[in-house]
C-alpha positions as CSV (number, residue, x, y, z in Angstrom):
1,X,16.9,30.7,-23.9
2,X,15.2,33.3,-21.5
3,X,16.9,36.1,-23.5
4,X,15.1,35.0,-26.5
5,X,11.3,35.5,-24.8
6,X,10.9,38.8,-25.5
7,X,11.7,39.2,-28.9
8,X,9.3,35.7,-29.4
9,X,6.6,37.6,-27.5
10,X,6.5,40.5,-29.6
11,X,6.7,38.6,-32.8
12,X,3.9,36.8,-31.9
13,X,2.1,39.7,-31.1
14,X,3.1,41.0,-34.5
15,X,1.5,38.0,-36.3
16,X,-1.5,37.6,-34.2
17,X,-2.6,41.1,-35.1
18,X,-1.7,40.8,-38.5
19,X,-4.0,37.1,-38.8
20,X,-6.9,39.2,-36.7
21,X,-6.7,42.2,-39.2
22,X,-6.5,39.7,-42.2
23,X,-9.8,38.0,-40.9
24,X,-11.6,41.0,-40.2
25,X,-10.6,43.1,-42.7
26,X,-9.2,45.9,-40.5
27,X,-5.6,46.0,-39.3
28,X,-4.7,48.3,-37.0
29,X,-0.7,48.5,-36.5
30,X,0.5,48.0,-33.3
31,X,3.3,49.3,-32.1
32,X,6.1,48.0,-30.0
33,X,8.9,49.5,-29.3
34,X,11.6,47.2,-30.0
35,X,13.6,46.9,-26.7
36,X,13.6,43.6,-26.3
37,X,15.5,43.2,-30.0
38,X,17.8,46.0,-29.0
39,X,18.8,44.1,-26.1
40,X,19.4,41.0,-27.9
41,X,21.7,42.5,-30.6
42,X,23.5,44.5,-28.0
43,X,24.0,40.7,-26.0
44,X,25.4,39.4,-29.8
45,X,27.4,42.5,-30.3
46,X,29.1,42.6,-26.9
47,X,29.8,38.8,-27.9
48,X,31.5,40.0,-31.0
49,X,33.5,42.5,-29.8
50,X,35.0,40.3,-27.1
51,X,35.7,37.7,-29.6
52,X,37.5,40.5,-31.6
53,X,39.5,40.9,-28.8
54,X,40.6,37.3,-28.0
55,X,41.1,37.1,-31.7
56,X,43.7,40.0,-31.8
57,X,45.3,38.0,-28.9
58,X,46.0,35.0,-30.7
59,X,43.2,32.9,-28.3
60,X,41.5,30.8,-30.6
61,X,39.2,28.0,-28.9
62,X,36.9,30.1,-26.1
63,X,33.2,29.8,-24.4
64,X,32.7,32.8,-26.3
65,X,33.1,31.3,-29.7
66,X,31.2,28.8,-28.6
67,X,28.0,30.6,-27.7
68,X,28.9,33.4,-30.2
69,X,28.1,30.2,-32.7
70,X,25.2,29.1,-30.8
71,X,23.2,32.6,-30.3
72,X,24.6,34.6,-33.7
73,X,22.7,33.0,-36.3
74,X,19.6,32.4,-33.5
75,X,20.0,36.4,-33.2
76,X,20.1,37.1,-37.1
77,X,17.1,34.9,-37.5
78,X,15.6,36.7,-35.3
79,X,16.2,40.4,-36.7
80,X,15.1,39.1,-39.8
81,X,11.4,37.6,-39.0
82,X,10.7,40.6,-36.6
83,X,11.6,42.9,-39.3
84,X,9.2,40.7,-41.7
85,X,6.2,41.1,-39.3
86,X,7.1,44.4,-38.1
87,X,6.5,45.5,-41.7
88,X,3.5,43.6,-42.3
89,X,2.0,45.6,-39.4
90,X,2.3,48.4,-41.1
91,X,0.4,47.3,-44.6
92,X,-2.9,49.8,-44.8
93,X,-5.6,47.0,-46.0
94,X,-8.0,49.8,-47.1
């Protein structure tokens, strides 16, 4: 999913500077800031809070169930191996 290219281009530029510092010996942390993973959990949360909604109402088979099944746990994996090299960034190898 185009929504999803951001946050995979970051990640990879997480882990490609991570395997270049590992190899040389000298990590330098980049920095990004994080806007395209904002954006993705505010797409999953907007998806929530409608499904809330139809909830409440007593509608129980939507399109947004469906996708909220499709991108959720996408989204959460997501979050969590960002976080994972977004931390490994930061390690000080000296």
């Amino acid at each position: 999913s185009p929504a999803f290219e951001p946050v995979v281009k970051e990640t990879i530029g997480y882990f490609t500077n991570i395997i270049e510092g590992l190899e040389t010996n000298d990590l330098k942390p980049i920095i990004f800031e994080k806007h395209s993973l904002r954006a993705l959990n505010a797409h999953a949360e907007i998806l929530m809070e409608k499904r809330k909604q139809e909830i409440e109402e007593g509608v129980i088979e939507t399109t947004t169930k469906d996708l909220l099944i499709q991108t959720k746990p996408i989204t959460d994996q997501f979050n969590y191996i960002y976080s994972i090299a977004d931390d490994i960034n930061k390690i000080d190898l000296t």
